[in-house]
py3Dmol code that shows the C-alpha trace and the ligand (Angstrom):
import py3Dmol

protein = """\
ATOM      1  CA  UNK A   1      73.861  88.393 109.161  1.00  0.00           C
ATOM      2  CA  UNK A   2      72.193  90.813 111.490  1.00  0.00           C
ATOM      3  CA  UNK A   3      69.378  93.531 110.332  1.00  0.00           C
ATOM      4  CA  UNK A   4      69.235  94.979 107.103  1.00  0.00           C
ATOM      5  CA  UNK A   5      71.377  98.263 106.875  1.00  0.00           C
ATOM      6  CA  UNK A   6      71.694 100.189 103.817  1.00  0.00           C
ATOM      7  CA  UNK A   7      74.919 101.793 102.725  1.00  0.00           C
ATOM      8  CA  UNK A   8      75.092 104.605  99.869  1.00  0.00           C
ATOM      9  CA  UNK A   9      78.397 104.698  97.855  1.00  0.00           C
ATOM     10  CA  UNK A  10      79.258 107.877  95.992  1.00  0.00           C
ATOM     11  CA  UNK A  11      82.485 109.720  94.858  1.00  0.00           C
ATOM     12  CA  UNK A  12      83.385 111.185  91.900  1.00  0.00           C
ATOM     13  CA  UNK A  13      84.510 110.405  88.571  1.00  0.00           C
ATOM     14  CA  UNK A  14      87.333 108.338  88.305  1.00  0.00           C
ATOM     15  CA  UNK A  15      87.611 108.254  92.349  1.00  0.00           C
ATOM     16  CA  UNK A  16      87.001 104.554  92.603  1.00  0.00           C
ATOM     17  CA  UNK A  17      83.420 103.738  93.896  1.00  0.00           C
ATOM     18  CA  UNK A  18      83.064 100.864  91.392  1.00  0.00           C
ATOM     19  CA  UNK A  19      86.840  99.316  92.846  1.00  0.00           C
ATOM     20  CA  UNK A  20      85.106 100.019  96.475  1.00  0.00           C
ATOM     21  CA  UNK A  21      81.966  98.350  95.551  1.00  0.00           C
ATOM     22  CA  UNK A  22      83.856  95.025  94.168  1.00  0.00           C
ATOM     23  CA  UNK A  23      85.699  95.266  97.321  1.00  0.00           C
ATOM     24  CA  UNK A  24      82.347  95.302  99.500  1.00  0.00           C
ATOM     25  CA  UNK A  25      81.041  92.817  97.265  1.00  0.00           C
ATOM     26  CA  UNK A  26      83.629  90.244  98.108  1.00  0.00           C
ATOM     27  CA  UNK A  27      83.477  90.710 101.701  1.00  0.00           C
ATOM     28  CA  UNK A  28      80.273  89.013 101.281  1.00  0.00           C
ATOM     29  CA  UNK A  29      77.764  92.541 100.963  1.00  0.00           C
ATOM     30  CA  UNK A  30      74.935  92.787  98.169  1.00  0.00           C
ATOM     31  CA  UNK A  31      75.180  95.476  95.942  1.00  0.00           C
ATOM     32  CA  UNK A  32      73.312  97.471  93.982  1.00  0.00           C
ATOM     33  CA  UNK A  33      74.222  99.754  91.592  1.00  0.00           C
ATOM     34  CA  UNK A  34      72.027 103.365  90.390  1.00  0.00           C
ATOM     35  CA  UNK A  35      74.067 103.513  86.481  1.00  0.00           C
ATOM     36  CA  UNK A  36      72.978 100.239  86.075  1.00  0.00           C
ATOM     37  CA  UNK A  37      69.104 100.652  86.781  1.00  0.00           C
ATOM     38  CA  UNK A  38      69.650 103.771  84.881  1.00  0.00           C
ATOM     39  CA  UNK A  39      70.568 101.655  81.517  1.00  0.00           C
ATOM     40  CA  UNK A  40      67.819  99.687  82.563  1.00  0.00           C
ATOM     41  CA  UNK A  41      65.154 102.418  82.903  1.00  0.00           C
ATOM     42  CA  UNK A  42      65.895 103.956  79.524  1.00  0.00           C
ATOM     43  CA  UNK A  43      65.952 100.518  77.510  1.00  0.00           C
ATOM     44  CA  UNK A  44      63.041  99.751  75.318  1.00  0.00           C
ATOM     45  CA  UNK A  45      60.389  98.981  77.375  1.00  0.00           C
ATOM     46  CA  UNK A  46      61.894 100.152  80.244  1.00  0.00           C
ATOM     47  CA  UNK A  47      59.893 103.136  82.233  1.00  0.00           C
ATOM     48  CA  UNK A  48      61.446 106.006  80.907  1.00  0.00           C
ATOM     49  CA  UNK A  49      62.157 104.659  77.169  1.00  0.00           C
ATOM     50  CA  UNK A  50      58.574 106.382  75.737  1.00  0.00           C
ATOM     51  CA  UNK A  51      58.370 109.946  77.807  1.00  0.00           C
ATOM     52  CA  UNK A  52      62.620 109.906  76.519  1.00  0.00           C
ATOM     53  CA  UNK A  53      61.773 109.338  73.343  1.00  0.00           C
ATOM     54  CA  UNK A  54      58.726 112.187  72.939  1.00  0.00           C
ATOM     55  CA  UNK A  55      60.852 114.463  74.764  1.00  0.00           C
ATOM     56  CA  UNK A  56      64.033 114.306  72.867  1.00  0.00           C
ATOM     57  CA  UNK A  57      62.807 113.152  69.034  1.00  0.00           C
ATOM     58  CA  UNK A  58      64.538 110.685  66.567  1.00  0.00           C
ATOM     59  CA  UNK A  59      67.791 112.537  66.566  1.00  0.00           C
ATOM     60  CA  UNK A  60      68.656 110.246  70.709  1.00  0.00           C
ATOM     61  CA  UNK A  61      67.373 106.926  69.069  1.00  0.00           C
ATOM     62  CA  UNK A  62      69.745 104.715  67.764  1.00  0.00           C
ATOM     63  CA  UNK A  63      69.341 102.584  64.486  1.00  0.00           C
ATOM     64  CA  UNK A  64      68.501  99.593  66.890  1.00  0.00           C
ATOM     65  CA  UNK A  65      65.227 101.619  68.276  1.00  0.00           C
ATOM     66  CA  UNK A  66      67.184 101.658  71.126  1.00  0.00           C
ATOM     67  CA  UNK A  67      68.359 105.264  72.646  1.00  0.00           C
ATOM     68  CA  UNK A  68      71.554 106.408  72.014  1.00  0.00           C
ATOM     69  CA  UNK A  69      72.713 107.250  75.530  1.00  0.00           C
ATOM     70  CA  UNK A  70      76.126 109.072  74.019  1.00  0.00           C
ATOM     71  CA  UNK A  71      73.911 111.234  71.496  1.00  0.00           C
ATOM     72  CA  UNK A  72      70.897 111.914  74.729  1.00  0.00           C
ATOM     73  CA  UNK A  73      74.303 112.790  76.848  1.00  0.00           C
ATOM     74  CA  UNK A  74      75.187 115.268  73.852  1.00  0.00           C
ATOM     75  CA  UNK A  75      71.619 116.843  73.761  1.00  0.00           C
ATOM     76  CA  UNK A  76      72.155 117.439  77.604  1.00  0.00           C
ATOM     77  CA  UNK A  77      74.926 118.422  78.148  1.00  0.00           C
ATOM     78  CA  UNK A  78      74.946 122.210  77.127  1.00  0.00           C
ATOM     79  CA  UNK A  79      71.495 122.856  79.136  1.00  0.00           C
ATOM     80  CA  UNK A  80      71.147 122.618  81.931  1.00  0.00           C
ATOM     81  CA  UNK A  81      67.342 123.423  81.772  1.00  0.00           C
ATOM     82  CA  UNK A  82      67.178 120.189  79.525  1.00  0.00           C
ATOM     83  CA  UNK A  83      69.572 118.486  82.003  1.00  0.00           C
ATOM     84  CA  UNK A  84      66.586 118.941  84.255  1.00  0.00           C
ATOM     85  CA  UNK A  85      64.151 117.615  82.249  1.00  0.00           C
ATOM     86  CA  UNK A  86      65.699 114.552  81.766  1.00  0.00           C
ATOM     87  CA  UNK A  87      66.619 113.915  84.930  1.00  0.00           C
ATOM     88  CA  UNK A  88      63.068 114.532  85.835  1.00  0.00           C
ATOM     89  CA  UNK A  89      62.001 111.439  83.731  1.00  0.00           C
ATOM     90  CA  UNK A  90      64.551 109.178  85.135  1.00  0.00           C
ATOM     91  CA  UNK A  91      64.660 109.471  88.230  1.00  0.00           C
ATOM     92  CA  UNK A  92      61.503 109.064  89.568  1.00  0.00           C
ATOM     93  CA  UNK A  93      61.695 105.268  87.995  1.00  0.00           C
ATOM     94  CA  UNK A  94      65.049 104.748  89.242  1.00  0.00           C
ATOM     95  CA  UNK A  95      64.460 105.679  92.470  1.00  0.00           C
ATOM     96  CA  UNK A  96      61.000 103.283  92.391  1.00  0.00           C
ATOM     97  CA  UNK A  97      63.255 100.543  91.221  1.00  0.00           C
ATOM     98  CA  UNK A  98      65.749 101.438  93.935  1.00  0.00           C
ATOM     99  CA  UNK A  99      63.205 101.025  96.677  1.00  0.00           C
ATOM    100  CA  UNK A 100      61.636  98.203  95.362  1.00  0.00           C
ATOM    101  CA  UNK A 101      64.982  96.298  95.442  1.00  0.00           C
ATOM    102  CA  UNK A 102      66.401  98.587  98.677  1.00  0.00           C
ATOM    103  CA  UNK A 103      63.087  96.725 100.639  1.00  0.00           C
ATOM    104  CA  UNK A 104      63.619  93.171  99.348  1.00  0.00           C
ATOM    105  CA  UNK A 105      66.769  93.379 100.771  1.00  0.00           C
ATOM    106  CA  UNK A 106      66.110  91.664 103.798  1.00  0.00           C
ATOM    107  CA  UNK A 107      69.357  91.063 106.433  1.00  0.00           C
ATOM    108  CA  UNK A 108      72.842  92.206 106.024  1.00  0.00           C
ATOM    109  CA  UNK A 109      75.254  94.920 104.069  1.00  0.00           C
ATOM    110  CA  UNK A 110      73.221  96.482 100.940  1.00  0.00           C
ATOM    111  CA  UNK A 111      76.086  98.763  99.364  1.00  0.00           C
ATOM    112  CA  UNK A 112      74.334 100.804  96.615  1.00  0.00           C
ATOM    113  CA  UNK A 113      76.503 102.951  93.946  1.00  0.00           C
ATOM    114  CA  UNK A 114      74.310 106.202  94.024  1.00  0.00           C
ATOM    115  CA  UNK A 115      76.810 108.421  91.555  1.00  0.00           C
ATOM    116  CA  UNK A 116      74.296 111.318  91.969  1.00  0.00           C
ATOM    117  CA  UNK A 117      73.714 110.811  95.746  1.00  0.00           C
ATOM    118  CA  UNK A 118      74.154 113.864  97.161  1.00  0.00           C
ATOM    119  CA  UNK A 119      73.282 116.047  93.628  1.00  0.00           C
ATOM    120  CA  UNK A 120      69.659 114.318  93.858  1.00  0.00           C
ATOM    121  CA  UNK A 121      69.399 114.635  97.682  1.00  0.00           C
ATOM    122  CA  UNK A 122      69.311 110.480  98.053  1.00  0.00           C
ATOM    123  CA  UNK A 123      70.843 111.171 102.015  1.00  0.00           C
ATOM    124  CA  UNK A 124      67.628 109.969 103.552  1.00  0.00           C
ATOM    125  CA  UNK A 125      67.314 106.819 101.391  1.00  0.00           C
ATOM    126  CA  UNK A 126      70.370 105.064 103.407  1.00  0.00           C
ATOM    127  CA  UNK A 127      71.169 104.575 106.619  1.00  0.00           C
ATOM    128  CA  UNK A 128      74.768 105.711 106.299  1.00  0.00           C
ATOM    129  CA  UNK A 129      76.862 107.515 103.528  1.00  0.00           C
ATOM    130  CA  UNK A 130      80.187 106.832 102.362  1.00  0.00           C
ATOM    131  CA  UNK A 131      82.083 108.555  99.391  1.00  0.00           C
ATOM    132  CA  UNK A 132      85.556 107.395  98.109  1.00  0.00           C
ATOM    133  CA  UNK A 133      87.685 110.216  97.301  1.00  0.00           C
ATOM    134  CA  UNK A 134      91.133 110.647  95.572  1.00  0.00           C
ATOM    135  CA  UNK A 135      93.035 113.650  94.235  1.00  0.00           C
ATOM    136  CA  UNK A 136      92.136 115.346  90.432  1.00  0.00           C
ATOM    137  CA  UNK A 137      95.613 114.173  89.034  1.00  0.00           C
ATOM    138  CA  UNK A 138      95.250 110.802  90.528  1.00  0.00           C
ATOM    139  CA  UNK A 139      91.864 110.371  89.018  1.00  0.00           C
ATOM    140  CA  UNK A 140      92.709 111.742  85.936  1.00  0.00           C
ATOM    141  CA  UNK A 141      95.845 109.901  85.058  1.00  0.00           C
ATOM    142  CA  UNK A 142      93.461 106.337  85.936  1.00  0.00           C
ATOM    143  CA  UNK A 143      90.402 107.902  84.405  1.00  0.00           C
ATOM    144  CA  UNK A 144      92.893 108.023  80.656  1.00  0.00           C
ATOM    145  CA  UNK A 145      94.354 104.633  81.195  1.00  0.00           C
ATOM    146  CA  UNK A 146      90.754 103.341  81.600  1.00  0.00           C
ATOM    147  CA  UNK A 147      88.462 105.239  78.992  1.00  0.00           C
ATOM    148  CA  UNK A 148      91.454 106.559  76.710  1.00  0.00           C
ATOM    149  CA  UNK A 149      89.734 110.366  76.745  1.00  0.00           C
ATOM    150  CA  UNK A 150      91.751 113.185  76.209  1.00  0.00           C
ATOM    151  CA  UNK A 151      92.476 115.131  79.443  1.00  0.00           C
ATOM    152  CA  UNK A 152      90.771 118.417  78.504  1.00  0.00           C
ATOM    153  CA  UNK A 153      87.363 115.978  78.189  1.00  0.00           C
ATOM    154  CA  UNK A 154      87.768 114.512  81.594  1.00  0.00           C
ATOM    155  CA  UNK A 155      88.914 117.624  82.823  1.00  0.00           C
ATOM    156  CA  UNK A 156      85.368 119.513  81.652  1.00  0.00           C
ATOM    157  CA  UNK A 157      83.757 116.269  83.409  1.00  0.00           C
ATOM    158  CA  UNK A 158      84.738 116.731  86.622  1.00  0.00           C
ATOM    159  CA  UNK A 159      84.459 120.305  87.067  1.00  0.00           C
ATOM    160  CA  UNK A 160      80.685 119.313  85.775  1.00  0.00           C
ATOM    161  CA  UNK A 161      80.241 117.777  88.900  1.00  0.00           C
ATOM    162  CA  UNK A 162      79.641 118.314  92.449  1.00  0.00           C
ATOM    163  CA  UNK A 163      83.211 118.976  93.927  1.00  0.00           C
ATOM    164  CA  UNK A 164      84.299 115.840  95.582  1.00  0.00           C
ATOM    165  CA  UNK A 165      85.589 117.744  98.928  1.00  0.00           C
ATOM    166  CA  UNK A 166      82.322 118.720  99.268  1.00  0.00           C
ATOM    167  CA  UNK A 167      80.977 115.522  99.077  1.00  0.00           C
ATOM    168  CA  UNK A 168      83.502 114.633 101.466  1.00  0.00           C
ATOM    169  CA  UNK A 169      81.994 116.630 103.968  1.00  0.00           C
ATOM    170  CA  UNK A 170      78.332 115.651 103.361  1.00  0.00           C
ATOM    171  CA  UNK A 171      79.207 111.881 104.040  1.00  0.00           C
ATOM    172  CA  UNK A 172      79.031 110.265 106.709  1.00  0.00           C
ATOM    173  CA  UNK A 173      82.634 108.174 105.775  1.00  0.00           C
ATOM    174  CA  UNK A 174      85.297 109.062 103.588  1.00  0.00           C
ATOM    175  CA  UNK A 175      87.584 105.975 102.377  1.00  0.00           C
ATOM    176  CA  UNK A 176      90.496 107.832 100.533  1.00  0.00           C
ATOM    177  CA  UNK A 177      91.821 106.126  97.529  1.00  0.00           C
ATOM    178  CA  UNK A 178      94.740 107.962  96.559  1.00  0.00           C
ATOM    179  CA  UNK A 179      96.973 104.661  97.262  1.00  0.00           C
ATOM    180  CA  UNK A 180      97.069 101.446  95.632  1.00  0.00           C
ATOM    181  CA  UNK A 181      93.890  99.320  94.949  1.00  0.00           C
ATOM    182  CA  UNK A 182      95.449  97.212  98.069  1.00  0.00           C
ATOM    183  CA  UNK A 183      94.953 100.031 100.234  1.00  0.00           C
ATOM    184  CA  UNK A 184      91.871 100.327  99.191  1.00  0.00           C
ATOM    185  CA  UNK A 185      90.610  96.733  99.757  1.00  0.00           C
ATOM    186  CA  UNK A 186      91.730  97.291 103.436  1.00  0.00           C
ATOM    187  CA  UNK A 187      90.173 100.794 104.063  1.00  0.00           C
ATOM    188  CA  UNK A 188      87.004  99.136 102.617  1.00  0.00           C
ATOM    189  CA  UNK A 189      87.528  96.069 105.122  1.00  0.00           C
ATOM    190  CA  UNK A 190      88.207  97.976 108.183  1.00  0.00           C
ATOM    191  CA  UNK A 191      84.551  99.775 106.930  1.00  0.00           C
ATOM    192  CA  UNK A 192      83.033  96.739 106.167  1.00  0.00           C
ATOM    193  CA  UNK A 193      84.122  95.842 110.255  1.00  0.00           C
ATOM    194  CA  UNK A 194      83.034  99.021 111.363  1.00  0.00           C
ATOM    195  CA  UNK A 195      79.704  98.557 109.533  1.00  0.00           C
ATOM    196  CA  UNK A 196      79.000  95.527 111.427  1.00  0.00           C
ATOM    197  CA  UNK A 197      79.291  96.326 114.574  1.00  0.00           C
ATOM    198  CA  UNK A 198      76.790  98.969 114.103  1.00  0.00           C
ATOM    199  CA  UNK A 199      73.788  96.492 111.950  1.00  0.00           C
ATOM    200  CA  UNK A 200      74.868  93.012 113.989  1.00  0.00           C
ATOM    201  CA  UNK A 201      76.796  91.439 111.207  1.00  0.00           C
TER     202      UNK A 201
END
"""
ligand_1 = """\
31
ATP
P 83.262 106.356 87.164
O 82.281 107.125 87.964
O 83.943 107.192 86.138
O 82.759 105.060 86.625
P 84.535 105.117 89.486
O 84.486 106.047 90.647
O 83.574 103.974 89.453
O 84.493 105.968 88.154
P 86.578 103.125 89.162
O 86.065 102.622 87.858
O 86.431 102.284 90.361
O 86.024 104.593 89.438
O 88.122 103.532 89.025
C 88.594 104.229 87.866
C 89.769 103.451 87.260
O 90.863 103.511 88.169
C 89.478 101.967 87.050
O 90.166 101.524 85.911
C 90.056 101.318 88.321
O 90.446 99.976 88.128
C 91.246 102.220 88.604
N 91.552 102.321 90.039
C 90.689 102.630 91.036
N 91.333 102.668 92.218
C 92.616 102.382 91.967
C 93.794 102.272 92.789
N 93.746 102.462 94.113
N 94.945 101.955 92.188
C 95.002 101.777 90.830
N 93.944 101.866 90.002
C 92.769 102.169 90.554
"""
view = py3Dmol.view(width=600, height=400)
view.addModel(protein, "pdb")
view.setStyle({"model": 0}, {"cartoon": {"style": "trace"}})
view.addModel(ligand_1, "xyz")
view.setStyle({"model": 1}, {"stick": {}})
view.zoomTo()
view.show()
């Protein structure tokens, strides 16, 4: 299994990094994914739940006392000074949780999902970087046929985000997924190879 070596996934929306992940996943790596800690932060009782919740008032809690992460996205999304401030309760917790977990992991491939890796300056947390990239019609046309959003939506989502060529050029590796999820598995293979040359695998 060699040492431990940490990989950080990213991309953007729609590009694939959850298909990428699976694919890691079932060539035997651990994973780990940010979103997911994320949900788990912001539950009740989680570490962010009560500074969320004095920050943002009733109007991001749901009727189950849990927040409402579509109504806190909504409060967001028009400032980006409260953008900010949220992020600035989260992601101190999520990145404790990340560590926590990140040194646990003891021998082997630990993929993690980081969505926000490069936006939140995670480089230094991994020992490599990888983003999965694929073109804006591409991810659009798979981005409808898997949340059913109206183009214009997913179109103001993306151009929200860090442009994926740049993020391309930050990484470290690029696996391009403009082919089918067949291709993919392969790239992701042939990275998973590479990989373990470099940790002993
Ligand atoms: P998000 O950040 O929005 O969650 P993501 O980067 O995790 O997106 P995925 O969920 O992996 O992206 O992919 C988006 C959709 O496109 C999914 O329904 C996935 O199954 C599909 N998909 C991904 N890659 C391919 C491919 N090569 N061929 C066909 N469908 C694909």
């Amino acid at each position: 299994m060699g040492k431990a070596f940490v990989l950080g996934l990213t991309g953007g929306i729609g590009s694939g990094k959850t298909e990428a992940l699976r694919a890691f996943r079932r060539l035997g790596a651990r994973t780990l994914c940010l979103d997911e800690i994320a949900h788990r932060v912001l539950a009740r009782g989680g570490a962010a739940y009560a500074p969320v919740r004095r920050a943002f008032g009733p109007e991001v809690i749901g009727r189950d006392g849990e927040i409402d992460r579509r109504a806190l996205g909504r409060a967001v999304f028009a400032s980006r000074r409260l953008r900010r401030r949220l992020e600035g309760l989260t992601h101190p917790a999520i990145l404790r949780e990340m560590r926590r977990r990140v040194r646990a992991h003891r021998r082997g491939l630990l993929v993690v999902d980081a969505p926000l890796l490069f936006e939140a300056g995670l480089e230094a947390e991994f020992d490599l970087t990888a983003v999965v990239t694929a073109g804006r019609a591409r991810r659009l046309g798979r981005l409808r046929r898997r949340d059913g959003l109206p183009v214009s939506e997913l179109r103001r989502r993306m151009t929200a985000q860090m442009p994926l060529a740049r993020k391309a050029r930050l990484a470290d590796v690029a696996i391009g997924n403009d082919g089918t999820l067949g291709e993919l598995r392969r790239k992701v293979r042939d990275t998973h190879k590479a990989l373990e040359l470099i940790y002993g695998g």
